[in-house]
C-alpha positions in Angstrom: -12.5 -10.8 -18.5 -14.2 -7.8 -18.7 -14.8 -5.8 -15.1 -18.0 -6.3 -13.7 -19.0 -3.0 -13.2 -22.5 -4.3 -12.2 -22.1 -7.3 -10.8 -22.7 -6.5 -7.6 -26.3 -5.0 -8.3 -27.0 -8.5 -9.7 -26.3 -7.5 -13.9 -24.0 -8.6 -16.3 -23.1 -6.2 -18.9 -24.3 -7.0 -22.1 -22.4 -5.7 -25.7 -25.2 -4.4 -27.5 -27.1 -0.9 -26.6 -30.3 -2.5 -25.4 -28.4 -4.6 -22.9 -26.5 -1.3 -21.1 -26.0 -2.1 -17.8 -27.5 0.0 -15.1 -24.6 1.4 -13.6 -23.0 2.1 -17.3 -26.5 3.6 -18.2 -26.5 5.7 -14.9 -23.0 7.0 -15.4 -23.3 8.2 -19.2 -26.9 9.6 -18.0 -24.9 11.9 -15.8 -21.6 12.7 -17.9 -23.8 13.6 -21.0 -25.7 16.1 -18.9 -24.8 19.4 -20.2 -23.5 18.3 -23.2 -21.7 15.5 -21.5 -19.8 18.4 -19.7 -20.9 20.0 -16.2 -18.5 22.9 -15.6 -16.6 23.4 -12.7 -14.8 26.2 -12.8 -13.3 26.2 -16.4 -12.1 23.1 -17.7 -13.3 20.8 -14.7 -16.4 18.1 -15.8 -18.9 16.4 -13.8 -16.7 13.0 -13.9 -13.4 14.3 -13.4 -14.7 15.8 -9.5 -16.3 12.7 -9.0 -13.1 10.8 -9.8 -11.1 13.4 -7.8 -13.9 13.2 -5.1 -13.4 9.4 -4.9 -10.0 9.7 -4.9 -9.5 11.8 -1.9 -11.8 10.0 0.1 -10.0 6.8 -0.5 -6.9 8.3 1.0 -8.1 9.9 3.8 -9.8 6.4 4.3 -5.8 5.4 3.8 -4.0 7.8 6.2 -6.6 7.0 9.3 -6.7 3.4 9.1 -4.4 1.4 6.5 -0.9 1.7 8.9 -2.6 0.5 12.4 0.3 -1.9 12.4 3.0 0.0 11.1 2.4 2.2 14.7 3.4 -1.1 16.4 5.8 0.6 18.3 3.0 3.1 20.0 0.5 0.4 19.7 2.4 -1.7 22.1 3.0 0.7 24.4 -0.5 1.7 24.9 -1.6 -2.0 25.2 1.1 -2.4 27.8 0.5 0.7 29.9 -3.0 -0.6 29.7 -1.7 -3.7 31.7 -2.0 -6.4 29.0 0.3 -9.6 29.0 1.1 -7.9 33.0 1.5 -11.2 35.0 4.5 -11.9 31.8 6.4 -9.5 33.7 8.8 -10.2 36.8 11.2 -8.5 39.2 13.8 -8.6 36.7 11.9 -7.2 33.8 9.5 -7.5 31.1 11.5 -9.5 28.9 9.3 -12.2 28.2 6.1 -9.8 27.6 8.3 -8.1 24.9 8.8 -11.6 22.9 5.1 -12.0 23.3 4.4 -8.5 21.9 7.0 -9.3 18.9 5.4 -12.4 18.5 1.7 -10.5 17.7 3.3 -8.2 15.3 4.7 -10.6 13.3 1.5 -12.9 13.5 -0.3 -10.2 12.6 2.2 -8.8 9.9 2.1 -12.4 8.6 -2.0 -12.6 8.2 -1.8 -9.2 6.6 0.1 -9.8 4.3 -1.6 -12.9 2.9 -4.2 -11.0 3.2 -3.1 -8.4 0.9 -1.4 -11.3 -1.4 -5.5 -12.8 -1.6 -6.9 -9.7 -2.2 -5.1 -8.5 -4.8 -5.6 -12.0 -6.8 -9.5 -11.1 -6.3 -9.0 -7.4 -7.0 -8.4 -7.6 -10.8 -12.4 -9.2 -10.7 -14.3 -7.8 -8.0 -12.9 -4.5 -8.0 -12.6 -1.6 -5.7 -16.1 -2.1 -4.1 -15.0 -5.3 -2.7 -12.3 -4.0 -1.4 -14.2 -1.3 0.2 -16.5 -3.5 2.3 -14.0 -5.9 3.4 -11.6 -3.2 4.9 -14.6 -2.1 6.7 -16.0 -4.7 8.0 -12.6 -6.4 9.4 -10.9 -3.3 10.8 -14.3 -2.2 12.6 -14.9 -5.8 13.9 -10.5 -6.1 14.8 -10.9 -2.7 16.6 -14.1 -3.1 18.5 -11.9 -6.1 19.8 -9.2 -4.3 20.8 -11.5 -1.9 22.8 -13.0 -4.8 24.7 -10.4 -7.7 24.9 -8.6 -7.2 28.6 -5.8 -10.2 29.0 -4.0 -9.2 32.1 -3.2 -12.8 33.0 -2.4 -15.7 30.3 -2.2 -18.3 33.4 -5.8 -17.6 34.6 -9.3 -16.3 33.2 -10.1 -12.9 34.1 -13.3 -12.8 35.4 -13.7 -9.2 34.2 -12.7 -10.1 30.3 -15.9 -11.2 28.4 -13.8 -13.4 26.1 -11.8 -15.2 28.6 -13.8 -18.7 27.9 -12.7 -18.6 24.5 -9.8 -21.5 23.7 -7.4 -18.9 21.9 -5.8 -15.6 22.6 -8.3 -12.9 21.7 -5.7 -9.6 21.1 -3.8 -12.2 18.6 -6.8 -12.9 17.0 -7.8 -9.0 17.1 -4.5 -8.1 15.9 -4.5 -10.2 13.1 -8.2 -9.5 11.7 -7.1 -5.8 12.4 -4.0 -6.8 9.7 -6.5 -8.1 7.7 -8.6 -4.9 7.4 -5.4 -2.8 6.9 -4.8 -4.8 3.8 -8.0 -4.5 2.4 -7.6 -0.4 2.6 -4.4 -0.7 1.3 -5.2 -2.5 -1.9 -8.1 -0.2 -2.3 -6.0 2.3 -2.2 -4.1 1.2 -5.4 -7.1 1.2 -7.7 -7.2 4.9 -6.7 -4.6 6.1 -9.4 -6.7 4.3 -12.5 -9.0 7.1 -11.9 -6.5 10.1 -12.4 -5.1 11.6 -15.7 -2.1 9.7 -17.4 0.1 12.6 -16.2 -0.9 12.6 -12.8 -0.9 8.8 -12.4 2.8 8.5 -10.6 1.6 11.6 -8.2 -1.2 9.6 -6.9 0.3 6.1 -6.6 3.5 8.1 -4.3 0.5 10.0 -2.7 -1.1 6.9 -1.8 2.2 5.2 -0.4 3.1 8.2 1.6 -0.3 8.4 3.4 -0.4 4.7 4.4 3.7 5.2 6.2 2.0 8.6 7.4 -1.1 6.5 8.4 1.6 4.6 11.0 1.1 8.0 13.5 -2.8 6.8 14.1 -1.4 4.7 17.1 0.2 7.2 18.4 -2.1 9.4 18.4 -4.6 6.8 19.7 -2.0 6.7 22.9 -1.9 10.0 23.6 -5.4 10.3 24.1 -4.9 7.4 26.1 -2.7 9.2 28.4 -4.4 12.4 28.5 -7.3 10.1 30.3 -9.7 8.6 27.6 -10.2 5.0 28.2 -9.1 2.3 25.9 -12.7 0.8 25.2 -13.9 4.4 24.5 -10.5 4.9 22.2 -10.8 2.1 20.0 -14.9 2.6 20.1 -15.2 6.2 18.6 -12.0 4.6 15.8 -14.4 2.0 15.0 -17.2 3.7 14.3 -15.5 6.6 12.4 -13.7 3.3 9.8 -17.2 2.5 9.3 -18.4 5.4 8.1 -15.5 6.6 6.1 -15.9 3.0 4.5 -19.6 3.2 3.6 -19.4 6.8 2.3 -16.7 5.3 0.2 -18.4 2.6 -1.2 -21.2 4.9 -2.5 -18.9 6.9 -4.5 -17.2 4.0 -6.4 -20.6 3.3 -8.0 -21.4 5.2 -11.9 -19.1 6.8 -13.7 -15.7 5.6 -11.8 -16.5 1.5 -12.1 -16.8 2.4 -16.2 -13.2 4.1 -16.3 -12.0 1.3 -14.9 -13.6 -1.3 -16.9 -12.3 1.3 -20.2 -9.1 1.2 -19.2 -8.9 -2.8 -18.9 -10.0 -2.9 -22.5 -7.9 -0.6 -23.9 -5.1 -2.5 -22.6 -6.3 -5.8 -23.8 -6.6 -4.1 -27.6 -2.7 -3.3 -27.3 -1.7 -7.1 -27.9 -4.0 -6.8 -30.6 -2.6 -4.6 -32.2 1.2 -5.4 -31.2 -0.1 -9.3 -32.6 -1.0 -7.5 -36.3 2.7 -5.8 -36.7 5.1 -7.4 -39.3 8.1 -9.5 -37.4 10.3 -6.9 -39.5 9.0 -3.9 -37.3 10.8 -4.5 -34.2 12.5 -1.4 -33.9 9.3 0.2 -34.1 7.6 -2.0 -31.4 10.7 -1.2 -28.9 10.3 2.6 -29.4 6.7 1.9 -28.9 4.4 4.3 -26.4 2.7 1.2 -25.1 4.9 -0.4 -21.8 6.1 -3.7 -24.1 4.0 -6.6 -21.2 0.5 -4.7 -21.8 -1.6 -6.8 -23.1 0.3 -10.2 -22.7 -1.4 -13.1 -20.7 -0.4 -13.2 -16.8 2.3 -16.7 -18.0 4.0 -14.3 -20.6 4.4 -11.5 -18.1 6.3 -13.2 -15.4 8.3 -15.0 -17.5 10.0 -11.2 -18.2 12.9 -8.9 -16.4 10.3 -7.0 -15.3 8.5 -9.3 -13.1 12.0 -10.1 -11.5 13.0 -7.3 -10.7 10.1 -6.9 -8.9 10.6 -10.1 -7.4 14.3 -9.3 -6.2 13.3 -6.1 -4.2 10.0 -6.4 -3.1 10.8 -9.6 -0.9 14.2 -8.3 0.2 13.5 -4.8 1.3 9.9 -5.1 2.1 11.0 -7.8 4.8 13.4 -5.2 6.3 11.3 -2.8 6.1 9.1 -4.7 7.8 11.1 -6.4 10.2 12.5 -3.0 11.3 9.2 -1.9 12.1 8.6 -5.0 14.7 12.2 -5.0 16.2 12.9 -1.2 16.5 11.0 -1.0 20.2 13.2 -3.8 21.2 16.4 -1.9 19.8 15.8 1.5 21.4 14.8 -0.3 24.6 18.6 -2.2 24.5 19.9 1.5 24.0 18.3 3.0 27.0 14.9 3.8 25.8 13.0 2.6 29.0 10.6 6.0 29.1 9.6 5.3 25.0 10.6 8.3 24.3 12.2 7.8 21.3 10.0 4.9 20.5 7.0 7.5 20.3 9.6 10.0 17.9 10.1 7.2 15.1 6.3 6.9 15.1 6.1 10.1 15.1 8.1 11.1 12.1 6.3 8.0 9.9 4.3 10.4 8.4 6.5 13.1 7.6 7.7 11.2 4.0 4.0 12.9 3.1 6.2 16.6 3.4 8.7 14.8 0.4 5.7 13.2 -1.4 6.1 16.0 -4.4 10.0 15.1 -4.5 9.4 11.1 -4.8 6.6 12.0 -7.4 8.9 14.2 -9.1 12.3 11.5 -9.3 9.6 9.5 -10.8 8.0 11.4 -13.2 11.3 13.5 -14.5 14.2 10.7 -13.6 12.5 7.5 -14.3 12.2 4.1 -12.5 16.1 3.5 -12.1 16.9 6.5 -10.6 14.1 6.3 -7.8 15.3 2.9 -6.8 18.6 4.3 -6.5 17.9 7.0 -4.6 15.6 4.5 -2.3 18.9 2.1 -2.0 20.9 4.8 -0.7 18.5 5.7 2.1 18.1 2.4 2.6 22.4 1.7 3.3 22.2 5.0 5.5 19.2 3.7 7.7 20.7 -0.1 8.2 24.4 1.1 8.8 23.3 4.0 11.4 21.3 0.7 13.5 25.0 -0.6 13.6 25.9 2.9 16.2 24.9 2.3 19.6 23.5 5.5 20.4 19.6 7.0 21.2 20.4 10.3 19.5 22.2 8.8 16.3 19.1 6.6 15.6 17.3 9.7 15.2 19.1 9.9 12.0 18.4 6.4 11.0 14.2 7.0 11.4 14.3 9.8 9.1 16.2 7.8 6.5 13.7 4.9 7.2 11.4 6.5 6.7 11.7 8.0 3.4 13.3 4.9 2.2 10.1 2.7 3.0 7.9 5.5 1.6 10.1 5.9 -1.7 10.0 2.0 -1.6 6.7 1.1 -1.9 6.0 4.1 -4.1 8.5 2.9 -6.6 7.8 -0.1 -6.1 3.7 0.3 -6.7 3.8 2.6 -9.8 6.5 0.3 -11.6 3.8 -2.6 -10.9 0.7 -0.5 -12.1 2.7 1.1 -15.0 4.4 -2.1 -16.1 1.9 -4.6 -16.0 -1.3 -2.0 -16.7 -4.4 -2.1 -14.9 -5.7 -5.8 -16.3 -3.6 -7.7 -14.4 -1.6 -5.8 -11.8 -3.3 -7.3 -9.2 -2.6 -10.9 -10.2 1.4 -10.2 -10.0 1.2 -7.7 -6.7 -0.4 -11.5 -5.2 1.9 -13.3 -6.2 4.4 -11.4 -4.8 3.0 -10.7 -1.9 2.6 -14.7 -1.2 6.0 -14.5 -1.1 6.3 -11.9 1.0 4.3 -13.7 3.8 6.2 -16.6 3.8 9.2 -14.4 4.8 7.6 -12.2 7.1 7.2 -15.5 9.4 11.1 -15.1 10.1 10.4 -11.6 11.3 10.8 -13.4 15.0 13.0 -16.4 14.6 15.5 -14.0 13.0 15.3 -11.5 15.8 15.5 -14.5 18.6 18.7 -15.8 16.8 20.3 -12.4 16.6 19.7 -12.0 20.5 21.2 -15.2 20.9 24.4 -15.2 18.9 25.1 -11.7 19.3 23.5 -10.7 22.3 21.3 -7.7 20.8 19.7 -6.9 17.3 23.2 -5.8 15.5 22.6 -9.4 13.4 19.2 -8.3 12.0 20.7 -4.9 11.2 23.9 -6.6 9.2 20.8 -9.0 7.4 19.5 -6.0 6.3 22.2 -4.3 4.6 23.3 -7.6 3.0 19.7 -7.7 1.3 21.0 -4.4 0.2 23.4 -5.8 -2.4 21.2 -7.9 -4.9 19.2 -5.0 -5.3 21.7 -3.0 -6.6 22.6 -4.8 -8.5 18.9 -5.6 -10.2 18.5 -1.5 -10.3 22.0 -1.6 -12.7 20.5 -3.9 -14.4 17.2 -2.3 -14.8 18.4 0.8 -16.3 20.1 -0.8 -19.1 16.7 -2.6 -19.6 14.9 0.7 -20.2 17.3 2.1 -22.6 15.9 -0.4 -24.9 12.3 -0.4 -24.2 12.0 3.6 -23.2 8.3 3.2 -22.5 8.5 0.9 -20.1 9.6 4.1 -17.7 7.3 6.0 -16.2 9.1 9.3 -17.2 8.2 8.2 -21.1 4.3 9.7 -19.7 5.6 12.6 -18.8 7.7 13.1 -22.0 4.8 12.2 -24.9 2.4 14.4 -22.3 4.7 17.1 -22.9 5.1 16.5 -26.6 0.7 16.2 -26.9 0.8 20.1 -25.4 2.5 21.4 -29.1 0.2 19.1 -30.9 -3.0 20.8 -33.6 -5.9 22.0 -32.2 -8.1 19.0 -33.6 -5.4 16.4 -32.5 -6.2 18.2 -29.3 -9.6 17.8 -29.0 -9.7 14.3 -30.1 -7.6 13.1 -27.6 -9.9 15.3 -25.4 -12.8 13.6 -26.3 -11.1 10.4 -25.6 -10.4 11.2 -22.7 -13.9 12.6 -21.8 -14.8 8.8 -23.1 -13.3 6.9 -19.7 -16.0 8.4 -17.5 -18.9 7.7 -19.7 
């Protein structure tokens, strides 16, 4: 169970001194330089800027390619203007070209996500390198497709598209294997926390879940250069070749000192059961006031047989299918409301990445408030967005993207760092699969849900009223969760912040031990 830091050099880590591996020997080679301490400034060593270096590289990597698909609404656009699915259209609209566009997103949304659900089962053993060249490979390869692939009749082959002899639709499979490299990124990008101090660990995770909504704006800003004149093979050319090598300069820095933190911090979680297994029965009131979240260290059975895990359950499949399905339907909805110029269309994409301006105040509800009060605070934004779909009026759904979008972005940053703090590092990506299985299976209604609202109600005000019922369990579960955390207080992320704070008046000599320790997870 240990991570295999060297694996992929062909190693296997050995437990006594002679058998280092060469990427553990490498990386205390470099933090014992110096007196295992390069300075950097004052305080900064040699691992911590690697670690920091690594970490902002991942999320640029995050903000230029994770969110292709959560653009859909700028993404279809451009593909359309670009005369794609054209002979769908007739003299009394486009109606039938817009199902087929809804259709892709949620195909693609659906192969992302199981996607994400695989590669989070395989990221708790093969790591963040992995991860690396998979997002790589799959987004270049889905992009170069999208450059290239030029279906502007579904009845008959285009002489002057090189993939017209194929028996399937080429821009579904592009989209999808696009999907698929989005995941991949976005995964990644979790790992990218573990790297960071124990106080600055809910900063990062909210960081990371604000830059992949902001990372929706890349297809927008992909259109626009459409528009000013670039063409689309030369568009989708120059953004494959720039995911490439963001990805391979990526997957260099993983390598020394970052792979060992990571494999520390698995075993220092797997020694809290054994020492939570050597307490007397009769110490239970010290073992719920604990410092240690009370599922570290328990098997993966043990773990989602807990509160915890359904909690997570409850609102990760309800709101991260409206969140989702909101993202595929909302070019339909503005169309219905007049939108024919996608004007608005190209604001809501364009505001995605403004939750990155509020990143510091979601970071701070989590850090100061705690888990329960986050989720709250997401609910609300979440009943504001859903009811103001309900008005049938352009300039009141401005109000309704800027709630969405803080919502989803609070969302998934809640929803992340109560995964990564509750379940630690060892097997977080076991129970993010799990759930994201789930979450696939759902996302397949996406478009049967949207169809049957258009038929019974004669728009999308159905979908909208879905949503804000999935509202209600979750409030419920959030009610529920902080009377959970009154009796196990380290289970909340705010309980870091709190013993941080407490460390600070602590003796010199406590000081420097724990300074030493943490000096330790880069060696």
């Amino acid at each position: 169970r240990d991570w295999p830091a060297a694996s992929l050099l062909g190693f296997r880590e050995q437990r006594n001194c002679l058998g280092l591996s060469l990427v553990g020997a490498v990386s205390k080679l470099l933090c014992a330089m110096d007196s295992k301490k390069i300075e950097v400034g004052d305080e900064t060593s040699y691992c911590e800027v690697r670690a920091w270096s690594t970490v902002v590289l991942g999320l640029a990597n995050s903000l230029l390619f994770s969110g292709v698909l959560w653009g859909w609404a700028s993404l279809q656009s451009f593909l359309e203007d670009d005369g794609l699915y054209q002979d769908l259209c007739d003299a009394s609209g486009c109606d039938e070209r817009k199902e087929r566009m809804l259709y892709l997103y949620s195909n693609g949304q659906m192969f992302s996500i199981f996607a994400y659900a695989i590669l989070s089962l395989l990221m708790d053993r093969t790591g963040p390198v992995f991860l690396s060249i998979v997002g790589g490979l799959f987004e270049t390869f889905g992009l170069i497709l999208l450059a290239y692939v030029d279906i502007t009749n579904t009845n008959e082959n285009n002489e002057n598209d090189m993939f017209s002899q194929l028996p399937f639709d080429v821009l579904d499979f592009a989209v999808s294997i696009v999907g698929i490299g989005s995941s991949a990124i976005m995964v990644h990008a979790l790992k990218l926390a573990f790297l960071v101090p124990t106080a600055k660990f809910a900063w990062v995770m909210t960081l990371t879940n604000c830059i992949v909504d902001g990372s929706a704006v890349m297809p927008a800003v992909l259109y626009q250069l459409y528009r000013l004149g670039m063409s689309r093979q030369m568009i989708f050319t120059m953004y494959a070749g720039l995911c490439f090598a963001v990805n391979a300069a990526l997957l260099v820095s993983w390598f020394g000192p970052n792979l060992e933190k990571l494999r520390l911090k698995n075993a220092k979680e797997s020694s809290s059961r054994d020492s939570r297994d050597s307490r007397d029965a009769s110490e239970s009131e010290a073992a719920t006031a604990s410092s240690t979240p009370r599922l570290h260290g328990l098997s993966l059975p043990e773990q989602l047989h807990s509160f915890e895990f359904g909690f997570a359950f409850v609102i990760y499949l309800t709101q991260g299918f409206s969140a989702t399905s909101y993202l595929g339907f909302n070019k339909n909805l503005l169309s219905m409301l007049g939108d024919h110029n996608n004007i608005y269309a190209q604001v809501f994409t364009a505001l995605l990445p403004s939750s990155i301006l509020f990143a510091p105040l979601f970071g701070m509800s989590l850090s100061k408030k705690g888990f329960a009060f986050a989720f709250s605070l997401m609910l609300l934004l979440g009943f504001i967005w859903s009811i103001v779909t309900l008005v049938p009026s352009l300039q009141a759904q401005l109000v309704a993207f800027l709630a969405f979008t803080n919502y989803r972005a609070m969302l998934y940053s809640a929803h992340f760092t109560f995964l990564a703090h509750t379940f630690g590092n060892r097997t977080f990506g076991r129970v993010n699969a799990i759930l994201s299985v789930l979450a696939a299976l759902l996302s397949g209604l996406i478009g049967p849900s949207a169809s049957f609202s258009q038929q019974k109600f004669g728009s999308l005000v159905g979908m909208s009223l879905l949503i804000i019922c999935l509202m209600v369990p979750c409030s419920l579960m959030t009610l529920q969760l902080a009377r959970h955390l009154r009796f196990y207080p380290a289970g909340d992320i705010c309980s870091l912040h709190q013993g941080h704070a407490e460390t600070s008046f602590e003796e010199p000599s406590q000081s420097s031990e724990s300074a030493d320790s943490d000096e330790s997870t880069c060696m």
